[in-house]
N, C-alpha and C positions, 0 to 999 in steps of 0.2 A: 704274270702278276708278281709283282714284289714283298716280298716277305721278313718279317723280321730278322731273320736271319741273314738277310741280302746287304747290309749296310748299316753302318754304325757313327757315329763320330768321334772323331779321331783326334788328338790336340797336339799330341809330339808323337814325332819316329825318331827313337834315338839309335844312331848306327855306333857303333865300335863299343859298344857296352861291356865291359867287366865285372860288374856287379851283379847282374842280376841272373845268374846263374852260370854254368860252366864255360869258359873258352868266350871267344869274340861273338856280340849277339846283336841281333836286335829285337830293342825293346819300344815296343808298340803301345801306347798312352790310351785308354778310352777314357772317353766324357760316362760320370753318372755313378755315383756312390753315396749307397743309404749312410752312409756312417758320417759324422760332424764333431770327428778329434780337435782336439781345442790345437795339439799341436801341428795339423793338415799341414805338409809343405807344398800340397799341388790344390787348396781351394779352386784353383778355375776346375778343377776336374768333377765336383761334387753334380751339379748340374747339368743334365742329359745331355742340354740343347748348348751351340756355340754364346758363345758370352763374346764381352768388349774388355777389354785392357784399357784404361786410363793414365796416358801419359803428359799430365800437364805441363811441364818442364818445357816440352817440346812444341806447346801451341803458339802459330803465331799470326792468331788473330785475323784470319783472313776471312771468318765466318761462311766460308763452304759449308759448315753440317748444318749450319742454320736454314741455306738456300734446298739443298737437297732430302733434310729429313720427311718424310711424308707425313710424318705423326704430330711435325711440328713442337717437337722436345727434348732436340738438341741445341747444345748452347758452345759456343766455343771456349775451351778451357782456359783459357785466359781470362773471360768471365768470372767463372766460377772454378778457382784453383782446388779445389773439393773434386772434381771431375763429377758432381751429383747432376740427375736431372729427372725427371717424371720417369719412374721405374713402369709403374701401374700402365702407362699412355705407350710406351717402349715396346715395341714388337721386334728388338733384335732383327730387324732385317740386315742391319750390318751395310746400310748405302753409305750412312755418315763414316765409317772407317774404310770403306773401299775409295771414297770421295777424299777425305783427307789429306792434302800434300805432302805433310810435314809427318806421318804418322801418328798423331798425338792419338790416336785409337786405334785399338788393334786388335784382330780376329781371333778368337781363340776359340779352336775346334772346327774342323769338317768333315762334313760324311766322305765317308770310304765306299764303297762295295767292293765284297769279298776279291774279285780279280784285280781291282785298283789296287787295293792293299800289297796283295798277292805280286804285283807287279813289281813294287817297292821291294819287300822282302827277298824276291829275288833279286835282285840285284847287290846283295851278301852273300849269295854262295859260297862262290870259292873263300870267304871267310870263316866260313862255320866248317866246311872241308877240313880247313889249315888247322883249326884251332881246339876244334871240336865243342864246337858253340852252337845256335842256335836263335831260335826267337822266342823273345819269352815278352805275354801278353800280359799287361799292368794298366794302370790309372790314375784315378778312380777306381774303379774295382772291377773286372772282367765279369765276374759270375755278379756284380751287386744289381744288375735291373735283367729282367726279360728278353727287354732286346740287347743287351750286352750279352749276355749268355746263347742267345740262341744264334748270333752274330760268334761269339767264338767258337761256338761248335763247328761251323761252316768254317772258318779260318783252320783250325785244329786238325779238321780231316786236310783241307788241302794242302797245310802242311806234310802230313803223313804222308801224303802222295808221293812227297818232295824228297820223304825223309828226312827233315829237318828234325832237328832236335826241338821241343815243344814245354815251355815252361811259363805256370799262370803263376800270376803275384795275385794273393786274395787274402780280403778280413776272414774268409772264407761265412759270410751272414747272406747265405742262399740256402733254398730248399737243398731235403738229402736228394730230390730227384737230381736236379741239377749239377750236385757234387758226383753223385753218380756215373751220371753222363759223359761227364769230363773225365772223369778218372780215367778212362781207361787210352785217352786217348791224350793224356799228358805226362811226359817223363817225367816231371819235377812239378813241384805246391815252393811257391815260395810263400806262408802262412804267417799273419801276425798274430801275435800272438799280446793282449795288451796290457789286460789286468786281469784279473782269476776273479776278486769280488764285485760280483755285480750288479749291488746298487753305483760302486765309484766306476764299472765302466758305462754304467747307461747317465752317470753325470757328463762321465769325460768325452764318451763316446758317442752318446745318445738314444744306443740301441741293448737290451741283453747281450751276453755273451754265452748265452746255455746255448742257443742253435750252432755259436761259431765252436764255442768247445763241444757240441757232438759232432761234427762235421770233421773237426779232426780225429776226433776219436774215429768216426769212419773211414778217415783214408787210412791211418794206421790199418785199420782189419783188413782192409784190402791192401793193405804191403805197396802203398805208395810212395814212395821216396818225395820225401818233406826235406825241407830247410827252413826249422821254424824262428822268428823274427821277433822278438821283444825291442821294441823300443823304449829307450831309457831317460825317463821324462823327471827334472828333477820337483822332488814335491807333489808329486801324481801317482807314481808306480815305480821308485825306486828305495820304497821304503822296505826294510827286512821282510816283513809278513808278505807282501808280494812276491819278493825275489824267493823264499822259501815256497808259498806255494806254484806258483810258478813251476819251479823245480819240482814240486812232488807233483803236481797233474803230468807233466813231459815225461816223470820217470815211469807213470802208471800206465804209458800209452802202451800198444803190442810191441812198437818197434823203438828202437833208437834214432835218435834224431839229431842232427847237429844244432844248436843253437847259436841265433849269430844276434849278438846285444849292439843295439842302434842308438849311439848317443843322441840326443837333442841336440840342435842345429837351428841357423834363423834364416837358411834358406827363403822359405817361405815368405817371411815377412814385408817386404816389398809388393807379392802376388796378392796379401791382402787389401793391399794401400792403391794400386792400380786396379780394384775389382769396386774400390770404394766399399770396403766393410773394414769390421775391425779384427784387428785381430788378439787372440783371447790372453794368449804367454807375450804377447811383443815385448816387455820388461824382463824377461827369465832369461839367464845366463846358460848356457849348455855345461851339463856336468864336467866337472876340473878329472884331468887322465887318472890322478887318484882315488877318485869316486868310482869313475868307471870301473879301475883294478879292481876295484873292493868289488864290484855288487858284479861283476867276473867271475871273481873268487866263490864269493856266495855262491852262485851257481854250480860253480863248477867242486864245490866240495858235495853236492849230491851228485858226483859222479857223472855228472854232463859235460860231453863236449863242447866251449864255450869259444865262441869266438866273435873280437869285437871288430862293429864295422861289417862292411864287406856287402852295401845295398845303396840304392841309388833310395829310396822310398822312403820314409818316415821321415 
């Protein structure tokens, strides 16, 4: 019988990874994250289930999704250069984007089970050997749903098996069981870390940040080697009083921790406009290298190891 733990859905495997923790990796994408950052650069990941990409540019008119949709609420995007259509009536069966000629629709996410995955991942060995890399499990957010979490647990041991080196990217907004669990069976937290005041992060973020800041305060006690993540958002949380507190909650954790500052980016901005939503910063320019230096500097004058860049994520 099949269990949550058995299968997850999956949206990107990115091989030759750099950034997301040590040496050559791969970084494995799950579908499903409670959190709704205004400045999200992977929206398709927020929702559990596979979504549709919307590329109107490329319809051309041959009304295939018309003939094939079962729900009867597809429309050819040349129609309708909006890419909208009956959301409510829409069962994501995903026949209109497999039916498609021209792509103008496209799949985003599928399940895995733990040895399909597993099958992939292996086929980087001898790169994480060379490099002393690994796989490191991201999103949406690994530990943010029940069945993400109880899906990386199963992934994470069979890692271990492998000896693969093992690294979660997490808001870390899970139970302490759950952080628990993980801990001991993951070498690296890549953690963000976003705003300290939390009425502005349950605006920006939509959820508190007390369970994500005790969760880190937890792996600190338990001596887990963190690399924690500010992203640097201009006009949200790169104002003095954040980049100050900021610094003083990191400095008051058990251990030290490297800090790596993620400038804004517009990445993103496209993955909004093919999901058909909006998106919230699409006007915001990403902070000028100066700013960055500066709010660098900030940090690192309370004695933090400060380092910019250096993540595929935010």
């Amino acid at each position: 019988m099949q269990t949550e733990a058995d299968t997850a859905n999956i949206f990107n495997i990115q091989r030759f990874s750099v950034h997301d923790g040590p040496g050559i990796r791969t970084t494995v994408f799950m579908k499903g994250c409670p959190l709704s950052c205004w400045w999200c650069h992977n929206p398709e990941s927020r929702d559990g289930k596979p979504a549709i990409f919307m590329f109107p540019d490329r319809c051309i008119g041959c009304e295939t999704c018309l003939t094939v949709c079962p729900e009867n609420v597809a429309e050819p995007l040349d129609w309708n250069p909006a890419g909208r259509f009956d959301v409510d009536r829409c069962t994501m069966c995903q026949t209109c984007a497999d039916a498609c000629p021209a792509d103008a629709r496209s799949v985003v996410g599928k399940p895995y089970s733990v040895e399909e995955l597993m099958a992939e991942i292996d086929k980087d060995q001898v790169f994480y050997e060379q490099s002393g890399g690994g796989v490191t499990f991201s999103g949406g957010d690994p530990l943010g749903t029940r069945q993400n979490a109880a899906y990386l647990l199963s992934c994470l041991k069979a890692c271990e098996k492998r000896s693969y080196h093992r690294a979660v990217d997490t808001a870390g907004f899970a139970s302490r069981q759950t952080v628990r669990s993980v801990a001991p069976l993951t070498n690296l937290f890549l953690y963000d870390l976003k705003l300290i005041d939390d009425e502005k992060h349950r605006k920006y973020v939509g959820v508190s940040n007390q369970l994500i800041l005790d969760n880190l305060r937890l792996l600190s006690s338990l001596d887990a080697d963190v690399w924690i993540r500010v992203p640097l958002i201009p006009g949200i949380n790169d104002d003095d009083c954040n980049l100050d507190e900021t610094a003083a909650f990191v400095s008051s954790l058990d251990r030290s921790y490297p800090v790596y500052l993620l400038p804004y980016h517009r990445i993103g901005s496209d993955k909004h406009r093919h999901l058909n939503e909006e998106h919230a910063l699409q006007a915001l320019d990403p902070p000028s290298n100066e700013h960055v230096a500066r709010a660098a500097q900030r940090l690192r004058a309370r004695s933090l190891e400060v380092i910019v860049g250096g993540s595929n994520d935010e």
